[in-house]
C-alpha positions in Angstrom: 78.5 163.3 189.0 81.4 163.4 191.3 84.5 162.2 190.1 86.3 158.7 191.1 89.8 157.4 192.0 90.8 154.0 192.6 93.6 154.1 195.4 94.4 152.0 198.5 92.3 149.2 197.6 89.0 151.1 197.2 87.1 153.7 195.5 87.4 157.7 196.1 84.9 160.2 195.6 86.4 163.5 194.5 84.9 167.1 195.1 85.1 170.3 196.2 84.0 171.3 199.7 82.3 174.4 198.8 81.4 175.1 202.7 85.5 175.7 203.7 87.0 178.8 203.1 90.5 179.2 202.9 93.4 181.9 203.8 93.8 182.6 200.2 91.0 183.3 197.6 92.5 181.3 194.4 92.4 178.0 196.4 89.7 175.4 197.1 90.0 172.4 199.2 89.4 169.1 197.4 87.9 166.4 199.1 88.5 161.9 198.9 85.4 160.1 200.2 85.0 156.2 199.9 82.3 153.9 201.2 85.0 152.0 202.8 85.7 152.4 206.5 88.2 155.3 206.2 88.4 159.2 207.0 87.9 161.9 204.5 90.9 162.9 203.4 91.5 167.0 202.5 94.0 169.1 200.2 94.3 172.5 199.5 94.7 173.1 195.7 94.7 176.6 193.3 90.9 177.2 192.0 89.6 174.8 189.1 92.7 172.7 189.6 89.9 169.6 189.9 88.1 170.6 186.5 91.7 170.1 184.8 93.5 166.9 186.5 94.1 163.4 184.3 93.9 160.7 186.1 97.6 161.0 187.4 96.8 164.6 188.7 94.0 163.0 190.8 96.5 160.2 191.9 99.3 162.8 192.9 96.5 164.8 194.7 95.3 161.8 196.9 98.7 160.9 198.0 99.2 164.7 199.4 95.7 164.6 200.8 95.4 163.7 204.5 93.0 162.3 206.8 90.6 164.7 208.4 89.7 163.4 211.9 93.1 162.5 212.8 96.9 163.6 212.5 98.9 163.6 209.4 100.0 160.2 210.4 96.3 158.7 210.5 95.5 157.5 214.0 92.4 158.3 215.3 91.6 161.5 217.1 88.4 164.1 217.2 86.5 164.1 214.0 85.8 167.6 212.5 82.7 168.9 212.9 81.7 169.1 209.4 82.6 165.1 209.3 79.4 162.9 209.2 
């Protein structure tokens, strides 16, 4: 069962996107999905950090996330090919 997060008026799915590789080996990229009509949003964090965060590690997280599919600042752009 994937982990939750209530934040900007909806609910967030948390995992780990197990398909992206990063630049360095003791990081994973965590992932914020929601039902709601919103991007993905992405962050780079050190290995296991997911299996360890309280509820305000998970907060903190999703406000350094960003949205996949657009710039840092959220306006629409091309959508990543790994986004459905």
């Amino acid at each position: 069962m994937w982990r939750t997060l209530d934040a900007d008026g909806c609910t967030w799915e948390v995992r780990v996107v197990a398909s992206e590789a990063t630049d360095e080996p003791d990081t994973e990229i965590l992932e914020f999905r929601t039902a709601a009509p919103r991007p993905p949003r992405r962050l780079s964090v050190q290995r296991g950090a997911l299996n360890s965060m309280t509820e305000d590690g998970l907060q903190t997280a999703y406000r350094k996330s960003r949205p996949i599919g657009g710039d840092f600042y959220g306006r629409p752009g091309k959508r990543m090919p790994d986004a459905i």
